[in-house]
MARZAPA-287420 format. One line per field, with one value per residue (C-alpha): residue in three letters; x, y, z. Coordinates in nm, 3 decimals. Last residue first. Layout:
MARZAPA-287420
residu [ALA|...]
east [X|...]
north [Y|...]
up [Z|...]
//
This chain:
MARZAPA-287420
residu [UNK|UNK|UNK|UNK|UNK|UNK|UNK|UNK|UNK|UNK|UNK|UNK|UNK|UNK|UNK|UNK|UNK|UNK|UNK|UNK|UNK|UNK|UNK|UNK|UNK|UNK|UNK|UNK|UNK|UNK|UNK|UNK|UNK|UNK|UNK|UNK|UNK|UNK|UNK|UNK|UNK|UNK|UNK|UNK|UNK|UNK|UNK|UNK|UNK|UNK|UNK|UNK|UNK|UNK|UNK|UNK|UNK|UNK|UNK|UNK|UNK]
east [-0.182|0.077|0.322|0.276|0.411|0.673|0.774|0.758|1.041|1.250|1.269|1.352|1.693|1.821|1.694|1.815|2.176|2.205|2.098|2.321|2.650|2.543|2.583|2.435|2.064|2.050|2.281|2.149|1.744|1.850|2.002|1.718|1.485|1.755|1.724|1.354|1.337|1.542|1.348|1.020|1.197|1.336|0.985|0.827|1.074|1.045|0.667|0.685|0.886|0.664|0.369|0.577|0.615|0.268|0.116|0.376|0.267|-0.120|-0.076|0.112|-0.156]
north [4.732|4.929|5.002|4.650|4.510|4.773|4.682|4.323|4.396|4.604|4.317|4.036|4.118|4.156|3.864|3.667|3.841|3.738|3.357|3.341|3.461|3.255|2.903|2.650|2.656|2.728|2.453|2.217|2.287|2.231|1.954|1.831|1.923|1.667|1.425|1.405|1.466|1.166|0.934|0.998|0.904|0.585|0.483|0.600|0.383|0.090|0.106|0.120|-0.215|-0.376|-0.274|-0.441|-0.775|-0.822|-0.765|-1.050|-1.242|-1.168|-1.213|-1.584|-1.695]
up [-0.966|-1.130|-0.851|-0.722|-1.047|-1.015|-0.656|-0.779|-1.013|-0.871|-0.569|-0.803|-0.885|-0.564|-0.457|-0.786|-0.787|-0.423|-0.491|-0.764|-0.616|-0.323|-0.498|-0.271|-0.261|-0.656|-0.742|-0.527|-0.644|-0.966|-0.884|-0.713|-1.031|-1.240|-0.999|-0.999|-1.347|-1.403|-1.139|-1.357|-1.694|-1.525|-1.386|-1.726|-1.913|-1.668|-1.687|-2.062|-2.046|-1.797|-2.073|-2.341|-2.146|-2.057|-2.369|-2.461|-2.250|-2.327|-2.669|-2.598|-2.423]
//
């Protein structure tokens, strides 16, 4: 009995570590997201930036 318990106990720890690890990256990846959405310099330099290059992928295709 007390195996099991405290089988028990360690895997509701590792779910609250994955749980918190998972909630994290979801944060982080919507901050990300925030930044990006909301900062214009960034998004113009970006677009601008990324034209040149698929022209010259397409130019060698």
């Amino acid at each position: 009995m007390n195996r099991r318990r405290s089988f028990c106990e360690a895997e509701k720890e590792n779910n609250i570590l994955f749980t918190k690890t998972d909630l994290y990256l979801k944060t982080l990846t919507i901050n990300i997201e925030k930044f990006l959405t909301f900062n214009p310099r960034i998004t113009k330099w970006s677009k601008s930036d990324r034209i040149p290059i698929e022209t010259e992928i397409m130019s060698t295709l």
